[in-house]
NUVO-631797 format. One record per atom (N, C-alpha, C): residue number from 0; atom name; x, y, z. Coordinates in Angstrom, 2 decimals. Layout:
<semis>
<semi NUM,"CA",<X,Y,Z>>
...
</semis>
This chain:
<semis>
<semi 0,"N",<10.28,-63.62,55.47>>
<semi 0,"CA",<9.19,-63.22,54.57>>
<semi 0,"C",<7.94,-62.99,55.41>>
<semi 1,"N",<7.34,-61.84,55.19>>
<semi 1,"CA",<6.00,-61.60,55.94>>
<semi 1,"C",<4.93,-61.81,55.19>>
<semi 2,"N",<3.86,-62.12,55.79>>
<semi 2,"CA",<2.25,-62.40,55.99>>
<semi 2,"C",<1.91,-60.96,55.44>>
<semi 3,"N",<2.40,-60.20,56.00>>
<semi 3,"CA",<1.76,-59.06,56.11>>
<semi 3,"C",<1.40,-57.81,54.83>>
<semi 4,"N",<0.69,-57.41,54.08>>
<semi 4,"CA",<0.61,-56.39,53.01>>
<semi 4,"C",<0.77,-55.03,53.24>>
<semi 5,"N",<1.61,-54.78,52.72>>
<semi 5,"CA",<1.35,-53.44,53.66>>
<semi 5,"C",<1.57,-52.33,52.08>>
<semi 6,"N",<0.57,-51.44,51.93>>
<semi 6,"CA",<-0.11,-50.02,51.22>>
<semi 6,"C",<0.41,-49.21,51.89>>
<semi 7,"N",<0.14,-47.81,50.24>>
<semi 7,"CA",<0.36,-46.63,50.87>>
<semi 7,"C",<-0.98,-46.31,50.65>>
<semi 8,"N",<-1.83,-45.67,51.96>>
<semi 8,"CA",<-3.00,-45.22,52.11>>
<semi 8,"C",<-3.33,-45.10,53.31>>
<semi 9,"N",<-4.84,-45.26,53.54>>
<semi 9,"CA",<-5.70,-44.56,54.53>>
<semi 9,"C",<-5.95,-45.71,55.35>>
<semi 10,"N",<-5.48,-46.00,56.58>>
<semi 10,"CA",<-6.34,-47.37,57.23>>
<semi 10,"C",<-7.52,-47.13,57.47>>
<semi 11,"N",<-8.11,-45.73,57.58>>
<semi 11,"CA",<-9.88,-45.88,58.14>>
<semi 11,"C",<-10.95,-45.90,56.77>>
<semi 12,"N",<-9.69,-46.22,56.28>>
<semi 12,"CA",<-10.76,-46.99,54.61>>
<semi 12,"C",<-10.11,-47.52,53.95>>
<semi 13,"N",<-10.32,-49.36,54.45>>
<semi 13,"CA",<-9.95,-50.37,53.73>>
<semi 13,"C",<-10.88,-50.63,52.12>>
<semi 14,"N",<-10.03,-50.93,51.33>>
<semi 14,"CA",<-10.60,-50.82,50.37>>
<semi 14,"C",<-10.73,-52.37,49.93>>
<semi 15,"N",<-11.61,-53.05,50.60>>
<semi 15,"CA",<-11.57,-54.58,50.35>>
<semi 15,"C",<-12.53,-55.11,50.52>>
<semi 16,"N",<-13.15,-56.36,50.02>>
<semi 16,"CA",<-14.60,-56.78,49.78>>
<semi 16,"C",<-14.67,-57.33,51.40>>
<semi 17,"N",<-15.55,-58.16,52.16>>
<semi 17,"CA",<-16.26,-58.35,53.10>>
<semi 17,"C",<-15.65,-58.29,54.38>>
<semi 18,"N",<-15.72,-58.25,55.40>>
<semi 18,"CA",<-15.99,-57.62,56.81>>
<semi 18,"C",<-14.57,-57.37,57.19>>
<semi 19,"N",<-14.24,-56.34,57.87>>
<semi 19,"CA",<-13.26,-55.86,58.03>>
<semi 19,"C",<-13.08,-54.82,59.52>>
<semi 20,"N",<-11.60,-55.06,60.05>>
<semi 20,"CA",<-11.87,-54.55,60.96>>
<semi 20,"C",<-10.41,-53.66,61.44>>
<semi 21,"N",<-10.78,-52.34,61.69>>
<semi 21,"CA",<-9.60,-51.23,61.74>>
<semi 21,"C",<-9.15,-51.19,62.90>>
<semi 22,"N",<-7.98,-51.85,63.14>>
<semi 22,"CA",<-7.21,-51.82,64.41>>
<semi 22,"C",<-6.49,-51.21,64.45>>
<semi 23,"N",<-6.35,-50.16,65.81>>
<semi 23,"CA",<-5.28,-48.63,66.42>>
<semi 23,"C",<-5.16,-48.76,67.68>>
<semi 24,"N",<-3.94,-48.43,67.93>>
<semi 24,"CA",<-3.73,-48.47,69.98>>
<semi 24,"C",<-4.24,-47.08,70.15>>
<semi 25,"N",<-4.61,-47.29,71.54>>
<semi 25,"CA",<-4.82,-46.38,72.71>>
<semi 25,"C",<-4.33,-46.23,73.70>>
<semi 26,"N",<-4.58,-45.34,74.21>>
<semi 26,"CA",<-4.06,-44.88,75.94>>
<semi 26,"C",<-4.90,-45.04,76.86>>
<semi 27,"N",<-4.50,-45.50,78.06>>
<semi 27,"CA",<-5.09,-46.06,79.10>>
<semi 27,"C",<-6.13,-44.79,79.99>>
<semi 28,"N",<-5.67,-43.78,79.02>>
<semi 28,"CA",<-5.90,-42.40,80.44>>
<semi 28,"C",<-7.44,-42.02,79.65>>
<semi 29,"N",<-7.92,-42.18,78.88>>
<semi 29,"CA",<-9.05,-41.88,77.80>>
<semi 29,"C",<-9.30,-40.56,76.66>>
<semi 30,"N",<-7.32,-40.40,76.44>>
<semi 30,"CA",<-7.41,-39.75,75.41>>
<semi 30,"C",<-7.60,-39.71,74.17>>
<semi 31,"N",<-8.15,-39.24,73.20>>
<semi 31,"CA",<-8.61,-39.29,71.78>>
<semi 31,"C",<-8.53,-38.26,71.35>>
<semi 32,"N",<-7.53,-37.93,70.31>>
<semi 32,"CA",<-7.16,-36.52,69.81>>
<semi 32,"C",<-6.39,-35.77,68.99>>
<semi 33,"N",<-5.87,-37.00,68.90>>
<semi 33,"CA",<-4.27,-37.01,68.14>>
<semi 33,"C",<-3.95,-38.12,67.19>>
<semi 34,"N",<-3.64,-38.19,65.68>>
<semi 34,"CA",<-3.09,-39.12,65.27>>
<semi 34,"C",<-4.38,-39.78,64.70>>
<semi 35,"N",<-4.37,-41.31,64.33>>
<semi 35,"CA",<-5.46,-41.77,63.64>>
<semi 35,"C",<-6.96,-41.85,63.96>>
<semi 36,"N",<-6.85,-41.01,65.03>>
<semi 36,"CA",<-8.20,-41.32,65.91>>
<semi 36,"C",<-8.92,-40.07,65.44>>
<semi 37,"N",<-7.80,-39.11,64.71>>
<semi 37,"CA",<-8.72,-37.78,64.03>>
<semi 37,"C",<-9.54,-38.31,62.94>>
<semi 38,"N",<-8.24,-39.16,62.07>>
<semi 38,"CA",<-9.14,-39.31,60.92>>
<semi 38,"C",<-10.32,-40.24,61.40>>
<semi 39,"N",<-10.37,-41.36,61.82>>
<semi 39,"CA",<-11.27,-41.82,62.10>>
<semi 39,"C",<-12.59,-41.67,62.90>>
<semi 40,"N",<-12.43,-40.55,63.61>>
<semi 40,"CA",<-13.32,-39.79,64.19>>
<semi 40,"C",<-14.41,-38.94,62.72>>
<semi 41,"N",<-13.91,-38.39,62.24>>
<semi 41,"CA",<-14.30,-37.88,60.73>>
<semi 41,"C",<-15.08,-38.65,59.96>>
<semi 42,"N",<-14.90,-39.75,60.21>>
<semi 42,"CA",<-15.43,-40.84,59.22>>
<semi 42,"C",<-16.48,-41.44,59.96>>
<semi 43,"N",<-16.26,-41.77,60.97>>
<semi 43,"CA",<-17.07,-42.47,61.67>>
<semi 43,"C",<-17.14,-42.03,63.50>>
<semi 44,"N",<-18.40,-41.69,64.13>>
<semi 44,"CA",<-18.39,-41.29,65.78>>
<semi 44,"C",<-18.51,-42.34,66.32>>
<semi 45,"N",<-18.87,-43.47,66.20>>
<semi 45,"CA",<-18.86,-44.60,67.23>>
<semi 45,"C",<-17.77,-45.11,67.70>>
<semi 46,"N",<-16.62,-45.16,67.09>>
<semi 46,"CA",<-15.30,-45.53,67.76>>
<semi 46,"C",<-15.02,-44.99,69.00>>
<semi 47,"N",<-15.32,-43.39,68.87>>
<semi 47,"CA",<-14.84,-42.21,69.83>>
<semi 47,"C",<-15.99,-42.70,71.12>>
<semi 48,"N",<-17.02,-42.60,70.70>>
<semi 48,"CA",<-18.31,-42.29,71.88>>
<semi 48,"C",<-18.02,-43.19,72.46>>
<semi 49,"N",<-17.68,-44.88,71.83>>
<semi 49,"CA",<-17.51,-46.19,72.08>>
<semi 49,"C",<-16.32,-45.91,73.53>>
<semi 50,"N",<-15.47,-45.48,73.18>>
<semi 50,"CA",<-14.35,-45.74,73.76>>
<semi 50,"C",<-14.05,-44.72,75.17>>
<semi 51,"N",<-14.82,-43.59,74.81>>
<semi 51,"CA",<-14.91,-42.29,75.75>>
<semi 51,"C",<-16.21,-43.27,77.67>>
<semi 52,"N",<-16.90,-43.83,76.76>>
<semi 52,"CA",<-17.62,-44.33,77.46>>
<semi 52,"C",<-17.07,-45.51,78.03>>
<semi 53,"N",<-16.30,-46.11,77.84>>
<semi 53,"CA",<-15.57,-47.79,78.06>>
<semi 53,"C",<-14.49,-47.10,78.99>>
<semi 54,"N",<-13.78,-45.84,78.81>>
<semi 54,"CA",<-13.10,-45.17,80.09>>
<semi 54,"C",<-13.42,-44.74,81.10>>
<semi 55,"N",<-14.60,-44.10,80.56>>
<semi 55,"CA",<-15.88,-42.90,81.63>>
<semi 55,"C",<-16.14,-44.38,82.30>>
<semi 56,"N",<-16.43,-45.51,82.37>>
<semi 56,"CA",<-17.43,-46.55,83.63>>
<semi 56,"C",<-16.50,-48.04,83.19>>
<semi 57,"N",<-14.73,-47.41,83.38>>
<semi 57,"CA",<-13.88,-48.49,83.39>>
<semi 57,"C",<-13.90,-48.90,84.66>>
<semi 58,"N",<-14.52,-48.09,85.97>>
<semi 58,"CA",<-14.68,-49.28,87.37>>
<semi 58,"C",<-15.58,-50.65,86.96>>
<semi 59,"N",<-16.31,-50.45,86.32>>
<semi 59,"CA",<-17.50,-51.76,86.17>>
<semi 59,"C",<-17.13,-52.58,85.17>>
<semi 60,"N",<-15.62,-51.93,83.85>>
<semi 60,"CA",<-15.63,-53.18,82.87>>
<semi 60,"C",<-13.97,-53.58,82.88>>
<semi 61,"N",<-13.45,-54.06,82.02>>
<semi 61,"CA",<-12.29,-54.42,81.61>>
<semi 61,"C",<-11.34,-53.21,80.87>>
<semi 62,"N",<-11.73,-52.41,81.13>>
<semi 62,"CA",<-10.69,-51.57,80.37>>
<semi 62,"C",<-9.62,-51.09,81.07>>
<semi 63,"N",<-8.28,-51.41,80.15>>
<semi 63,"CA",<-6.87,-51.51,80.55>>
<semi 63,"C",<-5.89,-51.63,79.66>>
<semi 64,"N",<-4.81,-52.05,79.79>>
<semi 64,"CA",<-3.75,-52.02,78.86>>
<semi 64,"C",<-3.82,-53.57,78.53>>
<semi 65,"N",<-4.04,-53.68,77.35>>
<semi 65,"CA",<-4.45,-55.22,76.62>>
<semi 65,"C",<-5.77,-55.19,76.28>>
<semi 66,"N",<-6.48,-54.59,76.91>>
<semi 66,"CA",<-8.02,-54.88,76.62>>
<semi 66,"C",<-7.96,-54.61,75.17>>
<semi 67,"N",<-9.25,-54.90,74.51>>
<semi 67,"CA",<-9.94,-54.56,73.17>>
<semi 67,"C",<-11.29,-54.18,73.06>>
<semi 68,"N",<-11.72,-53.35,72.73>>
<semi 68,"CA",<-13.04,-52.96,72.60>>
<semi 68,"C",<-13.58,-52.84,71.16>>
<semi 69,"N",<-14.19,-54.09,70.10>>
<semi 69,"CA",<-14.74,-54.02,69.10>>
<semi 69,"C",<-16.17,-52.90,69.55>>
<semi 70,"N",<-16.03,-52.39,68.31>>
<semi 70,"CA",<-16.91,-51.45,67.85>>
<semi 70,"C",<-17.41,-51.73,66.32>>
<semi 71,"N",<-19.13,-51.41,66.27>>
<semi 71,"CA",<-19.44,-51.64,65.04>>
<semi 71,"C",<-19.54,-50.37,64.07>>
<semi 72,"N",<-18.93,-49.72,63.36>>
<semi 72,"CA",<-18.85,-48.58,62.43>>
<semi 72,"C",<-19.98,-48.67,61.40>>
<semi 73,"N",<-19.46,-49.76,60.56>>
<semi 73,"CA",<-20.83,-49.93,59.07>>
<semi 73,"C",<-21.10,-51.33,59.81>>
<semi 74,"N",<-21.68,-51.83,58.21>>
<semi 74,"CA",<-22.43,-53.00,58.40>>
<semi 74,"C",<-21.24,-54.12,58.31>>
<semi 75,"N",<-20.39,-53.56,57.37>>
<semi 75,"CA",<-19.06,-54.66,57.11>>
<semi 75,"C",<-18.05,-54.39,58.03>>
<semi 76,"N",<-17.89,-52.91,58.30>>
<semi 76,"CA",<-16.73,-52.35,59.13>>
<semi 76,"C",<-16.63,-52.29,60.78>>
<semi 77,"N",<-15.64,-53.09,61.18>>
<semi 77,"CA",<-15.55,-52.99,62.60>>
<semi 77,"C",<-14.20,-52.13,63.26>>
<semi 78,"N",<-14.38,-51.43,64.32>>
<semi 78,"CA",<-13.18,-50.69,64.76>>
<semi 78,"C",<-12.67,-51.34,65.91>>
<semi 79,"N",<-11.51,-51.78,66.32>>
<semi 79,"CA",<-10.80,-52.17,67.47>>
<semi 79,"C",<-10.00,-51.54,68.09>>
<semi 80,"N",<-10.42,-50.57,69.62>>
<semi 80,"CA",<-9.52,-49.45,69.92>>
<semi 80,"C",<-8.84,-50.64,71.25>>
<semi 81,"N",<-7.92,-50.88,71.14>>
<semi 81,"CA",<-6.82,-51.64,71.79>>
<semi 81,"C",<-6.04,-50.91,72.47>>
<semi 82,"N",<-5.94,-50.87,73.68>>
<semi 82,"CA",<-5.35,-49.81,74.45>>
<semi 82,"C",<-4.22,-51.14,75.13>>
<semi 83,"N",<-2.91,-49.83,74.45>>
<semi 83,"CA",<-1.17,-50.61,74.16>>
<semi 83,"C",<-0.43,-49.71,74.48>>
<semi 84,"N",<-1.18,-48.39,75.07>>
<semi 84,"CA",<-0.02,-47.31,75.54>>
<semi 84,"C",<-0.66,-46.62,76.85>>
<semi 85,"N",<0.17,-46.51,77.70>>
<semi 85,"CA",<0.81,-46.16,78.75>>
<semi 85,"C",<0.76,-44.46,79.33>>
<semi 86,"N",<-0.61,-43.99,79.20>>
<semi 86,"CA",<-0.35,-42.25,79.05>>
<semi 86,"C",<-0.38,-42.16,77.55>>
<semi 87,"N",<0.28,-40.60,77.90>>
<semi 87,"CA",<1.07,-40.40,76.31>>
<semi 87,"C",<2.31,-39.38,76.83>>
<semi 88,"N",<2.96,-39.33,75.75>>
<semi 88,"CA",<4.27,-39.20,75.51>>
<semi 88,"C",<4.55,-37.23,76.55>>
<semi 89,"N",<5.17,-37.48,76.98>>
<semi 89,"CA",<5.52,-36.05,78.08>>
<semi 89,"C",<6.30,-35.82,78.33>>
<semi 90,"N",<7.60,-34.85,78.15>>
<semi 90,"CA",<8.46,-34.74,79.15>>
<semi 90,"C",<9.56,-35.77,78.40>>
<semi 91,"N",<10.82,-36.18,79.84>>
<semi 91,"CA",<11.08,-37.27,79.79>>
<semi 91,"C",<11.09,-38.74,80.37>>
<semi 92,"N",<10.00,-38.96,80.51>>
<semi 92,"CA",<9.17,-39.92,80.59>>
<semi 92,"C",<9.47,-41.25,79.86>>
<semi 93,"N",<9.57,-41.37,78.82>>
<semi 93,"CA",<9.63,-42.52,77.90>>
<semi 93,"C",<8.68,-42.87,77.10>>
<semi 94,"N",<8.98,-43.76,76.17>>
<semi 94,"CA",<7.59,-43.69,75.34>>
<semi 94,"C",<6.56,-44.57,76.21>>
<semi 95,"N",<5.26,-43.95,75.96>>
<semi 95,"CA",<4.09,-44.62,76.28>>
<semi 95,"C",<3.70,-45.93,75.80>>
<semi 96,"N",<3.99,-46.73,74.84>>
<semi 96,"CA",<4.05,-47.68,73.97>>
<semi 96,"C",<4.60,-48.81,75.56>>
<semi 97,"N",<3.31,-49.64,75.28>>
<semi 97,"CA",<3.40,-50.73,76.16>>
<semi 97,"C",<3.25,-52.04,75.07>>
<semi 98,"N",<4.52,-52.75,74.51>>
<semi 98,"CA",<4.33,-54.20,73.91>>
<semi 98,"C",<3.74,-55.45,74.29>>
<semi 99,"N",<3.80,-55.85,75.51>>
<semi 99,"CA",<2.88,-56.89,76.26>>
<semi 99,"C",<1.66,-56.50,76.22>>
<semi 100,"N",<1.08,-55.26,76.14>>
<semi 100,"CA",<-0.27,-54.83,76.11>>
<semi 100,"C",<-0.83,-54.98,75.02>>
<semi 101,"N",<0.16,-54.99,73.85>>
<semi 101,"CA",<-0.23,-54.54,71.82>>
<semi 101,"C",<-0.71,-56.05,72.25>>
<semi 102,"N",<0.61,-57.50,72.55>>
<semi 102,"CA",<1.04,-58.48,72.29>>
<semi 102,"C",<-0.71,-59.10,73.10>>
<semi 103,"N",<-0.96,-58.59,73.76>>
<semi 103,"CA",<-2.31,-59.14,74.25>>
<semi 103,"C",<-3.37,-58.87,74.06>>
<semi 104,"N",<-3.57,-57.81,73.28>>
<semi 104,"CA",<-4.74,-57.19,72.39>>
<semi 104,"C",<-4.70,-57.51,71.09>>
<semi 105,"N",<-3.90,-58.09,70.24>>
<semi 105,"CA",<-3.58,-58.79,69.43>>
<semi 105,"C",<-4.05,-60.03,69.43>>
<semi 106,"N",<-3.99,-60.91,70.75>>
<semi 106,"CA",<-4.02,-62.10,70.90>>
<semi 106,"C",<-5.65,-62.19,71.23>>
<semi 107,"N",<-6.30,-61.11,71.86>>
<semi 107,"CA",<-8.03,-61.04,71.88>>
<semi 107,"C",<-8.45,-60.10,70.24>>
<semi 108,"N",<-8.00,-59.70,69.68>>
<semi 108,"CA",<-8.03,-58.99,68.24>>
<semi 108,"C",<-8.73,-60.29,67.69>>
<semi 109,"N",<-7.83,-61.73,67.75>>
<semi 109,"CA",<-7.31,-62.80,66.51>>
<semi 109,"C",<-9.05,-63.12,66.99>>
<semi 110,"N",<-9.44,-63.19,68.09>>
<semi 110,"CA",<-10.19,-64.00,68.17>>
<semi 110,"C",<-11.45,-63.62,67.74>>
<semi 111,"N",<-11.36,-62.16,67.60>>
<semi 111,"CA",<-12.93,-61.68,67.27>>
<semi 111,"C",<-12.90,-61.47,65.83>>
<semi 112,"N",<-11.40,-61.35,65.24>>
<semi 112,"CA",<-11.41,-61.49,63.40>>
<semi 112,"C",<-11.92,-62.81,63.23>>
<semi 113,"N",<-11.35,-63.53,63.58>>
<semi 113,"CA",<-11.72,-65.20,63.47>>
<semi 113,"C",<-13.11,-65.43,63.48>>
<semi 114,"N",<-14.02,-65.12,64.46>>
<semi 114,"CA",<-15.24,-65.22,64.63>>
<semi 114,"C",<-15.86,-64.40,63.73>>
<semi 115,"N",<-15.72,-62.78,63.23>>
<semi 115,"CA",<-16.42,-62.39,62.59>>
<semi 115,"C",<-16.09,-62.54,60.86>>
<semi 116,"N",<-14.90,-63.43,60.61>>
<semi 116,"CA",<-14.73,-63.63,59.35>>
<semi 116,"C",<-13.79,-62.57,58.55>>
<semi 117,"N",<-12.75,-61.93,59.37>>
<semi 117,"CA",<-12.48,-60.36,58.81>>
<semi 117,"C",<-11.37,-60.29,58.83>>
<semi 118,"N",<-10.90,-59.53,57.59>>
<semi 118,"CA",<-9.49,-59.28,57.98>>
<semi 118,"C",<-9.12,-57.69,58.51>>
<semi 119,"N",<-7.55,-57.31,58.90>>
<semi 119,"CA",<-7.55,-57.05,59.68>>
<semi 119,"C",<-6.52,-55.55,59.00>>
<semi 120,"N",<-6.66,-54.26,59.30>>
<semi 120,"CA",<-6.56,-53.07,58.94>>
<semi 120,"C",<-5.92,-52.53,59.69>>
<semi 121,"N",<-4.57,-51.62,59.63>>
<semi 121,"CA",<-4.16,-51.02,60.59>>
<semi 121,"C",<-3.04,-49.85,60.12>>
<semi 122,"N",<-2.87,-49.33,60.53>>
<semi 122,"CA",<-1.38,-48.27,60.24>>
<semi 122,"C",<-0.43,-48.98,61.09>>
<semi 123,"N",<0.94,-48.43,61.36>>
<semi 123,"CA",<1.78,-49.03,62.35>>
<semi 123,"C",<1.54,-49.47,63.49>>
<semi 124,"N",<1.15,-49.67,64.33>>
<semi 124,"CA",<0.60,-49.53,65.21>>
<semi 124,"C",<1.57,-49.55,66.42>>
<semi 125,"N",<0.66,-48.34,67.31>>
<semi 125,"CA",<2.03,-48.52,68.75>>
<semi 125,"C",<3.35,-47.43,68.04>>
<semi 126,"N",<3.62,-47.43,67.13>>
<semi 126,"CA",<4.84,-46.40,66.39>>
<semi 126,"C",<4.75,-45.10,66.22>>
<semi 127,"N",<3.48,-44.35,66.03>>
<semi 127,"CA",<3.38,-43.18,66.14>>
<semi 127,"C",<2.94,-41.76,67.05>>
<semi 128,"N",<2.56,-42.03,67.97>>
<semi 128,"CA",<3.07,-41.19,68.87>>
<semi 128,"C",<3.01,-41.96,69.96>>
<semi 129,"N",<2.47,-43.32,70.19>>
<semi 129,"CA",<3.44,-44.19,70.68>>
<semi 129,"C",<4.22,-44.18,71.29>>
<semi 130,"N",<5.17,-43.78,70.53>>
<semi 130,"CA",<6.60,-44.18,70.46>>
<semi 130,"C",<7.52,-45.42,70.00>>
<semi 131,"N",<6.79,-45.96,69.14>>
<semi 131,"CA",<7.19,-47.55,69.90>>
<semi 131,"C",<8.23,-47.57,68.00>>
<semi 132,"N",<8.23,-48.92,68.43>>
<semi 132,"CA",<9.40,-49.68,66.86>>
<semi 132,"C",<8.79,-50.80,66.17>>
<semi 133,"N",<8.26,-50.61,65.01>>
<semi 133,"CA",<7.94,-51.14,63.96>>
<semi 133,"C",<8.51,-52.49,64.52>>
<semi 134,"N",<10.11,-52.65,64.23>>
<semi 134,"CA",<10.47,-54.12,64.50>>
<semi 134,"C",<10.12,-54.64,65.82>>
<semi 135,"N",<9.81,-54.36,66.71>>
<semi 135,"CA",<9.40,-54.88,67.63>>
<semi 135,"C",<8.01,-55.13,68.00>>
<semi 136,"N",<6.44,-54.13,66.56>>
<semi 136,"CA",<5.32,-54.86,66.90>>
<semi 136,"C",<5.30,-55.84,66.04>>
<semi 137,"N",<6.02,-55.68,64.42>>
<semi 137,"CA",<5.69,-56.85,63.23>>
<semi 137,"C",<5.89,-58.09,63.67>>
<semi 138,"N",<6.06,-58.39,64.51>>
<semi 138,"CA",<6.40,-60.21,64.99>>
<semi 138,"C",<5.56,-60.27,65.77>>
<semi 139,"N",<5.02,-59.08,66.70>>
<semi 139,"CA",<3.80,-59.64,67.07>>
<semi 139,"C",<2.59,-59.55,66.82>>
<semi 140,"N",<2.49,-58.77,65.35>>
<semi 140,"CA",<1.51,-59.07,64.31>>
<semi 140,"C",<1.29,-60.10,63.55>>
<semi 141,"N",<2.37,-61.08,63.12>>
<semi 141,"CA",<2.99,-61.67,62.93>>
<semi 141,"C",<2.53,-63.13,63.23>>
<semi 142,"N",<3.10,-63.22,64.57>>
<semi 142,"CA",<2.36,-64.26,65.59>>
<semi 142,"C",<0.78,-64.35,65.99>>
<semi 143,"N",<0.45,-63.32,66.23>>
<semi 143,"CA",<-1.09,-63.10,66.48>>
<semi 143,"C",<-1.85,-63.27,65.73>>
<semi 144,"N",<-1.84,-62.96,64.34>>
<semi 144,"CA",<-2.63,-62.43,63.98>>
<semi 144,"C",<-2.58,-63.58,62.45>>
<semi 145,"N",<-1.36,-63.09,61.85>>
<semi 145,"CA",<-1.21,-63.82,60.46>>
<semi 145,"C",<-1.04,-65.19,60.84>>
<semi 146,"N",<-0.23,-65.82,61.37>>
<semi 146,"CA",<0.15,-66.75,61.64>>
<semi 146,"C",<-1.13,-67.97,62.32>>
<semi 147,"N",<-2.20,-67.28,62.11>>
<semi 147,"CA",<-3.85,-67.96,62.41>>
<semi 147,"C",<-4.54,-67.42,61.26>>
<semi 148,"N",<-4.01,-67.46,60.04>>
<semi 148,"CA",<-4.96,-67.25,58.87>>
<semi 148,"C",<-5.65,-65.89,58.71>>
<semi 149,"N",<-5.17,-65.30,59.29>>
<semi 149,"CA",<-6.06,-63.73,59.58>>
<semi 149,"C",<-5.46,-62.65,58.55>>
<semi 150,"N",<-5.67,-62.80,57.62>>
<semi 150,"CA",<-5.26,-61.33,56.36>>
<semi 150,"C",<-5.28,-60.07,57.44>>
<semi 151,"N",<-3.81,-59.33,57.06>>
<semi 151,"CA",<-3.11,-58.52,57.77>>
<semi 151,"C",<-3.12,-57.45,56.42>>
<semi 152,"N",<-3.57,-55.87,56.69>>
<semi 152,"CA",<-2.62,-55.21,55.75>>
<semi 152,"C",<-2.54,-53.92,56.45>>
<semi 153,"N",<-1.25,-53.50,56.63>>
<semi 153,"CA",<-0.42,-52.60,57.08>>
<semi 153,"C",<-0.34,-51.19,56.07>>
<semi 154,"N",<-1.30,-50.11,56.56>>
<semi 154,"CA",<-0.95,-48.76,55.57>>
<semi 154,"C",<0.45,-47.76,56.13>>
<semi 155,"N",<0.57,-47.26,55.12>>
<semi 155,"CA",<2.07,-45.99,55.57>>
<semi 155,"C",<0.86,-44.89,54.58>>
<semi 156,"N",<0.80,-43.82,55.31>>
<semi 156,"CA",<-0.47,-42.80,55.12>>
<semi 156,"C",<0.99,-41.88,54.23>>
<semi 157,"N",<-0.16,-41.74,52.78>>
<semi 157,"CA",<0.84,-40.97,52.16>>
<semi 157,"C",<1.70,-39.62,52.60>>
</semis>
């Protein structure tokens, strides 16, 4: 039995009373372009600028595969671009979808929901162009996240 809620809808608009925060993987290389980062780009530019810039002067910070970079969108809404993939998908290559990376951005995710009081918003994550397998992030959504009191809800975009 899961923790987890999971809707059919929009993750870059949770429809839920107080602070909240929209978590999506990224790629290590500082692409943004494809996939939920359109819609959310639409809705809101600070995710993008946030994250374009956290790649552009990644010699001086932490940005990598696991890292997390909260971003503030609204006053209630926070964005977490979690970079869990590996490139992106090319060729035959393999999928870009790095799990130790989700599994550790997850594990710095819990801590800044926790602190800011929020629960936690996402589409599949890591699964869509990705590459990755549902059954193999839900346990570590699972573990991370629900399993420390942290309201989880999972959209499938109509």
């Amino acid at each position: 039995m899961t923790g987890i809620r999971y809707v059919r809808g929009d993750a870059t608009v949770p429809s839920v009373k107080g602070v909240k925060v929209i978590a999506h993987v990224c790629n290590d290389i500082g692409g943004w372009g494809k996939g939920l980062v359109l819609a959310l780009s639409r809705r809101r530019p600070e995710p993008e600028a946030a994250y374009r810039a956290w790649h552009r002067d990644r010699a001086a910070n932490a940005f990598g595969l696991g890292a997390v970079q909260l971003v503030q969108a609204e006053r209630y809404v926070w964005v977490a671009n979690m970079i869990g993939q590996r490139g992106v998908r090319t060729g035959g290559k393999g999928v870009p979808v790095r799990y130790e990376a989700i599994d550790t951005a997850l594990d710095r995710l819990a801590g800044h929901a926790l602190e800011l009081g929020a629960s936690v918003h996402m589409p599949r994550i890591g699964c869509g162009l990705a590459g990755g397998r549902w059954s193999r992030v839900e346990p570590l959504v699972e573990e991370r996240l629900v399993r420390r009191g942290i309201p989880v809800t999972v959209y499938d975009h109509d």
